[in-house]
N, CA, C and O of each residue as an XYZ file, in Angstrom:
412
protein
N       0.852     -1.173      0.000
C       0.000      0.000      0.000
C       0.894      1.231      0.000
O       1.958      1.293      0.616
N       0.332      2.286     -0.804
C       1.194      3.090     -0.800
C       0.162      4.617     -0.383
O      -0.987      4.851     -0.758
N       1.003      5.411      0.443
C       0.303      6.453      1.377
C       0.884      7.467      0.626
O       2.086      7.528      0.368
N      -0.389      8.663      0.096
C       0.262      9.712     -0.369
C      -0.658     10.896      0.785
O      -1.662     10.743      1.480
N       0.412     12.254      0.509
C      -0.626     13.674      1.014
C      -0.760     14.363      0.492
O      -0.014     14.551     -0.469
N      -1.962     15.335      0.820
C      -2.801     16.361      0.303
C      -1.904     17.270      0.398
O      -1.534     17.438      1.560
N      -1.183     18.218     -0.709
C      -0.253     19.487     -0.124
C      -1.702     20.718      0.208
O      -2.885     20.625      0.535
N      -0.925     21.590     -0.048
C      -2.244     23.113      0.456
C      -2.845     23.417     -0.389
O      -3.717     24.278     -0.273
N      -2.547     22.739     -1.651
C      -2.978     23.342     -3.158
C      -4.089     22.393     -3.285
O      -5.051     22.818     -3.926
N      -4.176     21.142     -2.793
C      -5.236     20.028     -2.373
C      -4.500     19.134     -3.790
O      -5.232     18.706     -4.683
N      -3.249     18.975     -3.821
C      -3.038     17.894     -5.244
C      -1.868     16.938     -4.375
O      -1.125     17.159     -3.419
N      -2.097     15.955     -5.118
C      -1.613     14.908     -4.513
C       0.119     13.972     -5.541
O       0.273     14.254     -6.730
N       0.794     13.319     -5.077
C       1.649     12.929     -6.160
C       1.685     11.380     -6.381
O       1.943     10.558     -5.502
N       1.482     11.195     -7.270
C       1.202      9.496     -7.396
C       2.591      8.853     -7.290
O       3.491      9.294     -8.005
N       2.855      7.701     -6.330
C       4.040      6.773     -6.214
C       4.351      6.263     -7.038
O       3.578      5.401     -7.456
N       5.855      6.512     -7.879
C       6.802      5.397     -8.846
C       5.330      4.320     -9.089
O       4.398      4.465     -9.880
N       5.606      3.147     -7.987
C       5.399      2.281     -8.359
C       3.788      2.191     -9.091
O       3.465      1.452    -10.021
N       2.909      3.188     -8.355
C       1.665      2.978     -9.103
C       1.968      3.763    -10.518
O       1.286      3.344    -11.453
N       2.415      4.289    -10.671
C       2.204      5.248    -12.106
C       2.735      4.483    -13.013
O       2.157      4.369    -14.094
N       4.003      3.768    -12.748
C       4.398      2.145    -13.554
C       3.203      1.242    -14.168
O       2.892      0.927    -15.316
N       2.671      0.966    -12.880
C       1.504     -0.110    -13.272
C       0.949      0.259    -13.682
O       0.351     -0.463    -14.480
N       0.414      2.117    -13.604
C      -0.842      2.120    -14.481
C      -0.445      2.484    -16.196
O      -1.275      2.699    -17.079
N       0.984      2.477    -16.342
C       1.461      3.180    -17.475
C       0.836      5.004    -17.845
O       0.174      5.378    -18.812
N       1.211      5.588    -17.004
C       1.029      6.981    -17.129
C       2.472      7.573    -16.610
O       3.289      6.973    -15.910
N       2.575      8.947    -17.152
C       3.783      9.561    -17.175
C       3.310     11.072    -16.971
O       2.182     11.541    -16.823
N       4.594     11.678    -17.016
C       3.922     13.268    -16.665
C       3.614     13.451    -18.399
O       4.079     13.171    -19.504
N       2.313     14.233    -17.622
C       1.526     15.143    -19.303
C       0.611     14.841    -19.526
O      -0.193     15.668    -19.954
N       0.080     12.887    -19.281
C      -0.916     12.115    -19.502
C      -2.181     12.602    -18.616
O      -2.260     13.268    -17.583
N      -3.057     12.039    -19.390
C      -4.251     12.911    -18.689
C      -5.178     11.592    -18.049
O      -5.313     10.562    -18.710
N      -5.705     11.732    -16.884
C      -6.658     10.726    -15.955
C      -7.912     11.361    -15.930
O      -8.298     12.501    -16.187
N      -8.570     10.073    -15.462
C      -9.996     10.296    -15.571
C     -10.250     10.475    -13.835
O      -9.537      9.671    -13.234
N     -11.158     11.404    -12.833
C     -11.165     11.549    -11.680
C     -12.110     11.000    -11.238
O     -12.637     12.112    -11.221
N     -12.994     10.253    -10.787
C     -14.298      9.975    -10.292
C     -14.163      9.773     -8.572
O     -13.171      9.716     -7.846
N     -15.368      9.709     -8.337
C     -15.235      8.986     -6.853
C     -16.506      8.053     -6.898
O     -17.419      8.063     -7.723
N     -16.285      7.049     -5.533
C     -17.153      5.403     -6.310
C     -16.915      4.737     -4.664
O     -15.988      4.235     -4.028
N     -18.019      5.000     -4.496
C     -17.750      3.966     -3.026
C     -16.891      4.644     -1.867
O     -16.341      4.056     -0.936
N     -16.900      6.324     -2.193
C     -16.078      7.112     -1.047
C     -14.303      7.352     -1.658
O     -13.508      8.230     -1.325
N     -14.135      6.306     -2.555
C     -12.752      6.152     -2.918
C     -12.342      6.844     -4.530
O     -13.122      6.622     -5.456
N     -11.427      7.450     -4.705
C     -11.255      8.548     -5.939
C     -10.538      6.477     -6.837
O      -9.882      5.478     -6.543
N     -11.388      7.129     -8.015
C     -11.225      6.284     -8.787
C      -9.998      6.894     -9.818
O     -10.770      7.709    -10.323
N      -8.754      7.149    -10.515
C      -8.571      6.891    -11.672
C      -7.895      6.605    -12.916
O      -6.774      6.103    -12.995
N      -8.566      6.920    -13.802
C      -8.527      6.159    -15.107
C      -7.798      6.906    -16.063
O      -8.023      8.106    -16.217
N      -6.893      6.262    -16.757
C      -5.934      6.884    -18.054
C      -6.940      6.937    -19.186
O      -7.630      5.988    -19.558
N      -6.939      8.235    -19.718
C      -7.854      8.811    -20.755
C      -6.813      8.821    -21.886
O      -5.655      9.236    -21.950
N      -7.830      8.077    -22.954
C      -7.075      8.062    -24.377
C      -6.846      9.444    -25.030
O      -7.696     10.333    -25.018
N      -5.644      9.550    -25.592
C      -5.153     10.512    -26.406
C      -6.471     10.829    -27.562
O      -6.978     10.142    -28.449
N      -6.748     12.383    -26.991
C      -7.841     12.565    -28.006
C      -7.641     13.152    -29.564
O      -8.464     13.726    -30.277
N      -6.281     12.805    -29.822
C      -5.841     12.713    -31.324
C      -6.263     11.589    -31.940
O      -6.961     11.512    -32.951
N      -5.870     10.843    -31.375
C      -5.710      9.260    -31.893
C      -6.566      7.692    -30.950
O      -6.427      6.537    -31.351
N      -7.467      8.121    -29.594
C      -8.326      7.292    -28.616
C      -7.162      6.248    -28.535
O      -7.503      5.084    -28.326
N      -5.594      6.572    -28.701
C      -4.651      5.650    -27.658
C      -4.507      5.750    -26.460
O      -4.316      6.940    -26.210
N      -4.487      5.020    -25.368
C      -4.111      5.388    -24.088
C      -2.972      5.927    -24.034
O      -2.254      5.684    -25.004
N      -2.406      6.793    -22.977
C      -0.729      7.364    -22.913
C       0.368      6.009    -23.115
O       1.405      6.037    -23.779
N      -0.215      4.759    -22.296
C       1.055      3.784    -22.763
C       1.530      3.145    -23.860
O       2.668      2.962    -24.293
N      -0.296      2.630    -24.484
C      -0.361      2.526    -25.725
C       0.197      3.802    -26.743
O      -0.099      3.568    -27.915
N       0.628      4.554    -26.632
C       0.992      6.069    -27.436
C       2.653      5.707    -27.260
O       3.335      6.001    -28.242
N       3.246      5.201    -26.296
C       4.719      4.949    -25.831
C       5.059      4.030    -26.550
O       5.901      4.155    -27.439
N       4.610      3.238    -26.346
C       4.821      1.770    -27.104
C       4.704      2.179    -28.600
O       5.540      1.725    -29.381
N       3.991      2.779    -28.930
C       3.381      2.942    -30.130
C       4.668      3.872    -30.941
O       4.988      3.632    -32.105
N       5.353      5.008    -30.063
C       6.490      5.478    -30.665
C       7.861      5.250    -30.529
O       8.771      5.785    -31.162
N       7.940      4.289    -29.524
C       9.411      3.247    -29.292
C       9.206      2.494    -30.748
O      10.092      2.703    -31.577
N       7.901      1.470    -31.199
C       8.206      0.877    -32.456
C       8.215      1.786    -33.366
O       8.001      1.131    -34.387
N       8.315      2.795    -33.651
C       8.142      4.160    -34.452
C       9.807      3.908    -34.917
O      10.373      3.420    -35.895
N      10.168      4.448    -33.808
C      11.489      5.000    -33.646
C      12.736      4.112    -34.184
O      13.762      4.370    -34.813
N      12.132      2.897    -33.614
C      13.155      1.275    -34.364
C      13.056      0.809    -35.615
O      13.955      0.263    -36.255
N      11.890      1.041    -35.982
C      11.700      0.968    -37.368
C      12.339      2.036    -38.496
O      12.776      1.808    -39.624
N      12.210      3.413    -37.672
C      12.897      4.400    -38.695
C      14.624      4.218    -38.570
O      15.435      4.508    -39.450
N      14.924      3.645    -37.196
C      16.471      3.247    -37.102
C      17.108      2.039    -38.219
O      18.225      1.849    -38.699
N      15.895      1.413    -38.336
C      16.453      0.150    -39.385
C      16.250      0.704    -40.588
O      17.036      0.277    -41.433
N      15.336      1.651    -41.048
C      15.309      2.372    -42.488
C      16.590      2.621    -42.412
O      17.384      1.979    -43.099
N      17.075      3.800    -41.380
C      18.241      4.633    -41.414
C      19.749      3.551    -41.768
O      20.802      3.865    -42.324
N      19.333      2.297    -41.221
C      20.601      1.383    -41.039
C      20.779      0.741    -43.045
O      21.769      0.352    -43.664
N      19.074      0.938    -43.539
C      19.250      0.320    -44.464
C      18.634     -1.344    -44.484
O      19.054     -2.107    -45.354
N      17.780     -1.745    -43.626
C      17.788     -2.810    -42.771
C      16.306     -3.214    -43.873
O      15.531     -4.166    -43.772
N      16.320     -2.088    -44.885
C      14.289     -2.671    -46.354
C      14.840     -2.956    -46.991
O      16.041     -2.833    -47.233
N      13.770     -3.576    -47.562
C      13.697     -4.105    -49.106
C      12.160     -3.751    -50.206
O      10.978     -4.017    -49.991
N      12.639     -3.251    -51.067
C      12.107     -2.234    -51.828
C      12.593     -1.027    -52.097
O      13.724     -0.851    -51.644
N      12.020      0.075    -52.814
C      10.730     -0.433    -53.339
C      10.096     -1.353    -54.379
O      10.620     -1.384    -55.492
N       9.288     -1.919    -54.194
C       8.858     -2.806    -55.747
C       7.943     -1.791    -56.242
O       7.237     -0.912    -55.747
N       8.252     -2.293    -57.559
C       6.997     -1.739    -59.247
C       5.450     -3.016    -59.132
O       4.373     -2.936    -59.722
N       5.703     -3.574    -58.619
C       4.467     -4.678    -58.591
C       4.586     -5.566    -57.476
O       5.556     -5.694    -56.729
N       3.273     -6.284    -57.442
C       3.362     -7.186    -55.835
C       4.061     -8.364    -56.597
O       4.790     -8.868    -55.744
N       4.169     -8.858    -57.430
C       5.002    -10.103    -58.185
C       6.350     -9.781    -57.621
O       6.745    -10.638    -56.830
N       7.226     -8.693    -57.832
C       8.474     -8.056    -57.498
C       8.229     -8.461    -55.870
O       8.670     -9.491    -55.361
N       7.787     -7.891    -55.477
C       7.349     -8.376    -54.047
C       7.149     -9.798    -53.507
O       7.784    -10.097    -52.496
N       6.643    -10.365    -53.855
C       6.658    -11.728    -53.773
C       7.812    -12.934    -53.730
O       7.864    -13.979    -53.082
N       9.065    -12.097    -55.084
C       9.761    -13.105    -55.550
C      11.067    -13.120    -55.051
O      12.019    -13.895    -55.139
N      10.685    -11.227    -54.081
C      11.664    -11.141    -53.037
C      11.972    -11.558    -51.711
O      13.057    -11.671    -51.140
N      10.567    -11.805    -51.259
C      10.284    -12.617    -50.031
C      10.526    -14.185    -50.058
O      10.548    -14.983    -49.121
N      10.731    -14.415    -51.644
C      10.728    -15.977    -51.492
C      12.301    -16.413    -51.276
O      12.779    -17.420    -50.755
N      12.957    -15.190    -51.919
C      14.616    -15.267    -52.321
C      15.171    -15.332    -50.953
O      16.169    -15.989    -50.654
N      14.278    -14.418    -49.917
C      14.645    -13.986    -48.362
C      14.176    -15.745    -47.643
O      14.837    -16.757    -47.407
N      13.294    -15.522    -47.555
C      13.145    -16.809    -47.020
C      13.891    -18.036    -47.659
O      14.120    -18.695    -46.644
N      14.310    -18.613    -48.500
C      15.375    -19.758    -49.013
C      16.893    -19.232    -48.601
O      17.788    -20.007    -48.264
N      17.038    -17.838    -48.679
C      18.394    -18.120    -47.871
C      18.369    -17.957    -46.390
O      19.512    -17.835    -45.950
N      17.398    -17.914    -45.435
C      16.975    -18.466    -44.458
C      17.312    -19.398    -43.902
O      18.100    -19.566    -42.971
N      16.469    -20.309    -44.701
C      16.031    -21.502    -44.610
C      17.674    -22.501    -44.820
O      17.919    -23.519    -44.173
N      18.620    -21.876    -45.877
C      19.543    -22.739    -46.044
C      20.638    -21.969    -44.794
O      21.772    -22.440    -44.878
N      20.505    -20.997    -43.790
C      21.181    -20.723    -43.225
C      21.554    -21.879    -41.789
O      20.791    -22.593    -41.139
N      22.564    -21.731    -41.719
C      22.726    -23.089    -40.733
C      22.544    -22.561    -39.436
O      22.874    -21.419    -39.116
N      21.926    -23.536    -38.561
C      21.463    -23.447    -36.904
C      21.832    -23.278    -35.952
O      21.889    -24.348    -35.346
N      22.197    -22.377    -35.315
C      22.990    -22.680    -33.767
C      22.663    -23.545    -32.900
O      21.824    -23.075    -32.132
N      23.057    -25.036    -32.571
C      22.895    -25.878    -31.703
C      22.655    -25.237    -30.082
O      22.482    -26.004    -29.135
C-alpha cells in the first residue's frame, strides 16, 4: 500500500510504483471519479488518436526502431508490382532456410 498527502494546493503525487503499473507519465491525462467514497482513476485516451498514454509509448518506441532500421538500411524495396514483391520474399526466405542453426 502506498500512502500519499494532500499538499495546500489540495493535489496529490502518485508513487513510482503505481504510475508504472498504471502506465502513465507526466503530461498524460486521468480520468477523476469517486465510487464507493474512494477517488477512482482512469488513463484517458489521447484525443488525437483514442490511444491510451502507454499505448501512445509503445506505439512510438516501435516508431522510432523501425525508422532506425530504415536509417541502417535494414528494407527491401521499393517494388513496381506485388510479383516483385513476392519473388523477393521468397529469395529472403530460401536463404533463411539454407542458413545453418545454432545448436
Amino acid at each position: 500500500m502506498s500512502l500519499v498527502k494532500i499538499t495546500t494546493k489540495y493535489q496529490v503525487t502518485i508513487p513510482n510504483v503505481l504510475r508504472r503499473k498504471m502506465g502513465v507519465g507526466a503530461g498524460d491525462v486521468l480520468e477523476a471519479k469517486v465510487e464507493s467514497g474512494k477517488i477512482i482513476l482512469t488513463p484517458k485516451a489521447d484525443a488525437e488518436t483514442d490511444y491510451t498514454p502507454a499505448q501512445r509509448r509503445s506505439i512510438d518506441a516501435r516508431l522510432a526502431k523501425s525508422l532506425s532500421d530504415v536509417k541502417k538500411g535494414l528494407t527491401f524495396g521499393p517494388f513496381e508490382t506485388a510479383d516483385e514483391m513476392i519473388t523477393s520474399m521468397k529469395r529472403e526466405l530460401r536463404k533463411r532456410s539454407t542458413r545453418k542453426k545454432p545448436k
